[in-house]
N, C-alpha and C positions, 0 to 999 in steps of 0.2 A: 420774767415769765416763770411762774412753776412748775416742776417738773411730775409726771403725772405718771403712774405705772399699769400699764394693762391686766388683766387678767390671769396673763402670760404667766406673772412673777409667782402665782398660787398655784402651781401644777402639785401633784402630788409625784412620789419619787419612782413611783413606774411610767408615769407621763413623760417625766423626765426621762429617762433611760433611753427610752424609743425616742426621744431627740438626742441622743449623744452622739457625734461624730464621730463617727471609727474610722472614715479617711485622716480624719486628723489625728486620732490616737495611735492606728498602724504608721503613718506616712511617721509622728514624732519619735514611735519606737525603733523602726528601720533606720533612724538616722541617727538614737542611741547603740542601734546595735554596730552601725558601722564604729564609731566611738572606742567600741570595747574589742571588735576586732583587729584597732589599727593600735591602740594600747598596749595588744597582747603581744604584736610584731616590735614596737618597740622594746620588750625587758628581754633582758639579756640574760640566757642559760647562766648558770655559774659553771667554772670549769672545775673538773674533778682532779684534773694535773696541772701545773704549771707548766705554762707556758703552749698553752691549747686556742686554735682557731675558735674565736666567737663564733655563738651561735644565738640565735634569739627565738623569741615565741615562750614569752612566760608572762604569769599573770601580776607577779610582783615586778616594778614599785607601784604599778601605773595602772594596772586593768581590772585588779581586783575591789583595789577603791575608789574605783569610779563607776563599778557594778554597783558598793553599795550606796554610792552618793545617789545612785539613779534609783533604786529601793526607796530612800527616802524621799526621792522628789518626784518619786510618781504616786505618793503615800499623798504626797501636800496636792498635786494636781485631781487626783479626784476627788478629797472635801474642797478643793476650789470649785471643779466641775458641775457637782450640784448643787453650790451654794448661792444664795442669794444675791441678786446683782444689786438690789437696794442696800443692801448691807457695806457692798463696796463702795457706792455711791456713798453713803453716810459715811464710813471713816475713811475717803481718801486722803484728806485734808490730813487727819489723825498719822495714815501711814507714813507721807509724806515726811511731816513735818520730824516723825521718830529717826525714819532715815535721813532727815537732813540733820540731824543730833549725832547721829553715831558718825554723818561724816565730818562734824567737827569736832568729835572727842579725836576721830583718826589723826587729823590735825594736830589734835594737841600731846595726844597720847599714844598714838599709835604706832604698829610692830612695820619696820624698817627693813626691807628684802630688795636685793638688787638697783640698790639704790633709790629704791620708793619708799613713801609712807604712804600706804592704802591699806593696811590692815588690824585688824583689833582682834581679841582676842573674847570669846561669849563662853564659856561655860568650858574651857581648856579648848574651843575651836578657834582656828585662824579665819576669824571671816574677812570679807571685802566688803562693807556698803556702798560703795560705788556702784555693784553691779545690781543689786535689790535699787537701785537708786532712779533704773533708767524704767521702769515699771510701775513705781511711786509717782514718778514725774506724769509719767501719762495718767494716772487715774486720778493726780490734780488738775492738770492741765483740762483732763476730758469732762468732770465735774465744774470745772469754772467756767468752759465756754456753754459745755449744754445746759447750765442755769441763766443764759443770757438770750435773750431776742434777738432778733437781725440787725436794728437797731442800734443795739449795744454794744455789740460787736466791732460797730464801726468806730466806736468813739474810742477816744485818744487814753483814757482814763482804764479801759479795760486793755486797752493794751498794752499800758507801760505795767498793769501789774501781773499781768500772764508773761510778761518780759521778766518782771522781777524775780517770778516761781521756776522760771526756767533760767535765769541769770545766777540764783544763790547756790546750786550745788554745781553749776558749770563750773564759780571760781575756787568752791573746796576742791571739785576734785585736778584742776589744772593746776594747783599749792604742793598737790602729791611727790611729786608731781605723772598724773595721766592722762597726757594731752591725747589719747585714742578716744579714749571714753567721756574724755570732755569735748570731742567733738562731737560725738553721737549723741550727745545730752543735745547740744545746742542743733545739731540737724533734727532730732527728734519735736524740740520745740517748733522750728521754724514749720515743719511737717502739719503739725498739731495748729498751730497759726491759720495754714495757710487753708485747711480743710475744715476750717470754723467758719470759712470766710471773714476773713480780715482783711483790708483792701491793701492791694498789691502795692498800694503808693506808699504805707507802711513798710513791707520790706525794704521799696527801695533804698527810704531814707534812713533805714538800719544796715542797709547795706554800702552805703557811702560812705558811715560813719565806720564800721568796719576796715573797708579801703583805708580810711584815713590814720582806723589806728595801728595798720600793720608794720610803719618803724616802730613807733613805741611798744606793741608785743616781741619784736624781733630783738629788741635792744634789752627789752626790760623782762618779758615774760616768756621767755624761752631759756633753755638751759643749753648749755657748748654742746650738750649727746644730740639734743631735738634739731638743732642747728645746723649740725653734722649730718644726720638723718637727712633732710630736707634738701642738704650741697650733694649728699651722696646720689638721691634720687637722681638730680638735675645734671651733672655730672658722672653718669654710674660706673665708662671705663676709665677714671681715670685713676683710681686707687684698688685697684681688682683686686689685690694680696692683704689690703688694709681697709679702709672703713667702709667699701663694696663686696666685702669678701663675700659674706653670708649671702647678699643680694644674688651676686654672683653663680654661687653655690647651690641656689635655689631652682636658676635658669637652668644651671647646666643639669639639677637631679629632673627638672620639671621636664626637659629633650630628652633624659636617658630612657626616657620610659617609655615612649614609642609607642605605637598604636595599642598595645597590648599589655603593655609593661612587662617589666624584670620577675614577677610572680610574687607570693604574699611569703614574706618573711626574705626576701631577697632584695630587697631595697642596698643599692653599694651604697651612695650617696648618705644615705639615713646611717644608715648600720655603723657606717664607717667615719660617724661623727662628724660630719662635713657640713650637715645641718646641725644650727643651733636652737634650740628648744623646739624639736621633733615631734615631742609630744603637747605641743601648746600654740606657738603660732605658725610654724611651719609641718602641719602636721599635712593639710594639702598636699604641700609638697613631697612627702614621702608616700600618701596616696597614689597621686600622680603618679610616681614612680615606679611602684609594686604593682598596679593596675594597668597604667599606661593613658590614653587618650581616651577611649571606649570607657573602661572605668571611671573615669572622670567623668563623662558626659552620664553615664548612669547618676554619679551623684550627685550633680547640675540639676537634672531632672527631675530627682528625690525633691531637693531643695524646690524648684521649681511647684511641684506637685502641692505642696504643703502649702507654697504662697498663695496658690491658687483656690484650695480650702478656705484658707484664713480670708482673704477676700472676700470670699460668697458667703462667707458667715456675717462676714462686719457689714458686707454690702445689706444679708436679708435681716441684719438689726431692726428690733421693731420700737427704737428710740432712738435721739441723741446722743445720748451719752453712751449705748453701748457702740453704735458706730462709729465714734471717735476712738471709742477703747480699742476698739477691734483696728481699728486703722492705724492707732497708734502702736499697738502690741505689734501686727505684722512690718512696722518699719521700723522699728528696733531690731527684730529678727533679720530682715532684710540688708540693714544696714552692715549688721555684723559679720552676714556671707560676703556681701560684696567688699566689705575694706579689706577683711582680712583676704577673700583667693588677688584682688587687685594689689595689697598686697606683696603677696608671697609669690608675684609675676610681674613684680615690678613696674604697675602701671601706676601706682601710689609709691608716697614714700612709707618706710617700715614704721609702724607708729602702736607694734603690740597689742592689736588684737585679735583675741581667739574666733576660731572655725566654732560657733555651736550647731549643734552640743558634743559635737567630735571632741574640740580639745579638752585635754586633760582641766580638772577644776573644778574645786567645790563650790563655789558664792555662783561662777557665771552658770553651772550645773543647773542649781539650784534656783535660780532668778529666771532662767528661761522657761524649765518647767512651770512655775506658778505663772509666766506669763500664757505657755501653752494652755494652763488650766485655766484661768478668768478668761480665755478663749475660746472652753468648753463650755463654761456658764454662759458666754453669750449663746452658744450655739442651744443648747439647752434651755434656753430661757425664753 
């Protein structure tokens, strides 16, 4: 079936404007501005004497570059926002396949942090393709099904190769190894599957085969940290001072904070280094803390607010392919609020990923806005 473009696509750029969402653009900026406020609480005064009580609330390491990371990716989201949706339609395939390139140069060539390989280095920057990665996947995924009839859909042949385009950077990026973002690659597809309509008897029998290979990933495709992670979940008092600690640590800063919280820049738990990377996946948790419960539920909300934008947008798509984009972009988003606060509360095991767009980080920065913006162009268009 060919795909066919309304009238829509030809507005001119004051037409455009007057469809620009501004709940979307407030609701994304309020949730950059929390970002750079909880950034600010994390850097640490320098002391002027030895041996001086910390004190925190500065803009360096953490708030001042991630002000400009956010300069740059609200530079990229509005030439997203009025740009052509046909345009992204033609080179999905194109983006795709570039990002599926740079994540096997990472493979082969890539800069080594914390024990991973997920990064390369573009022009003296440290990027991540992984995270450009889960955005590329959706505007192939969204281009392959809305080129298909009902039909087509159903048959076995479209679906082992929408399996395949969502199967080849799941196992790049799980080689990193980052089994967080290889998960959300593969919930993202199944998402995308399942709202094309693909017939339900398909997942099962992806899903049994799944079942079947969890010895063989546990023995063969897991690492002793990810292994650990997963015993720790399942078991969480039983090593509280060792490989629960952090977990631990999380609970007790996430109670300290009480209806109300400890106030902003008085975070004990954060301050006093008891959380481990505060400013990236446990950065809720010193939220939580500094704010309390009430704070929290404001930023539930924020979040909430946005998803609900994003939906009525992808919902009044006036095609195929943008309401799959649109559906696929907000469950990427979605996905990444719920692993990481589930989380950093223990209801998941810890598996590193970031709060967006709060935590600190250039690629995930960067990838969410051009997602927020091809979510202006739907809205726009």
């Amino acid at each position: 079936m060919s795909f066919t473009y309304s009238r829509q696509y030809h507005l001119s750029f004051s037409e455009k404007l007057t469809r620009f969402s501004l709940s979307l653009f407030w609701g994304v900026v309020a949730l950059c501005g929390v970002s750079i406020l909880m950034l600010y609480s994390v850097g640490e005064v320098p002391c002027a004497v030895s041996n001086c009580e910390p004190s925190f609330g500065n803009w360096n390491p953490y708030a001042f570059k991630q002000l400009v990371r956010f300069g740059i990716g609200f530079g990229v989201f509005f030439i997203l926002a009025f740009s052509s949706l046909r345009n992204l339609m033609k080179h999905a395939y194109t983006l795709y396949g570039l990002n599926l390139l740079l994540l096997l140069i990472v493979t082969l060539v890539g800069h080594t942090g914390m024990g991973a390989q997920r990064w390369i280095s573009i022009a003296g920057f440290i990027f991540q393709p992984s995270e450009p990665m889960k955005v590329t996947l959706v505007l192939a995924l969204a281009r392959y099904f809305s080129s298909s009839d009902t039909r087509e859909v159903r048959s076995v042949r479209l679906f082992l190769v929408g399996l395949l385009i969502t199967a080849l950077p799941f196992a790049l990026v799980l080689t990193q190894p980052d089994l967080g973002t290889a998960l959300i690659l593969a919930m993202l597809g199944g998402v995308m599957f399942f709202i094309s309509g693909v017939p339900m008897s398909r997942f099962g029998a992806l899903g049994l085969l799944l079942i079947l290979a969890i010895p063989v990933v546990w023995n063969a495709g897991l690492h002793d940290y990810q292994k650990q992670r997963i015993m720790t979940f399942l078991q969480p008092d039983k090593d509280t001072a060792g490989a629960s600690y952090h977990i631990t640590q999380s609970k007790i800063a996430l109670g300290s904070g009480g209806w109300t919280g400890k106030g902003y820049l008085h975070g004990s738990q954060s301050h006093l280094n008891f959380l481990p990377e505060k400013q990236t996946d446990f950065i809720f948790t010193m939220f939580a803390e500094e704010f309390g419960f009430l704070g929290s539920f404001a930023l539930l909300s924020l979040y909430f607010f946005v998803f609900i934008v994003c939906f009525v947008i992808s919902f009044r798509a006036r095609s195929r392919f943008s309401n799959l984009l649109g559906i696929g972009l907000l469950t990427n988003f979605a996905l990444y609020v719920f692993i990481n606060i589930a989380m950093v509360t223990g209801v998941i095991p810890v598996v590193g990923v970031p709060l967006p767009p709060i935590s600190y980080g250039g690629s995930s920065s960067l990838a969410l806005l051009i997602g927020f913006g091809i979510m202006e162009a739907i809205a726009v268009n």
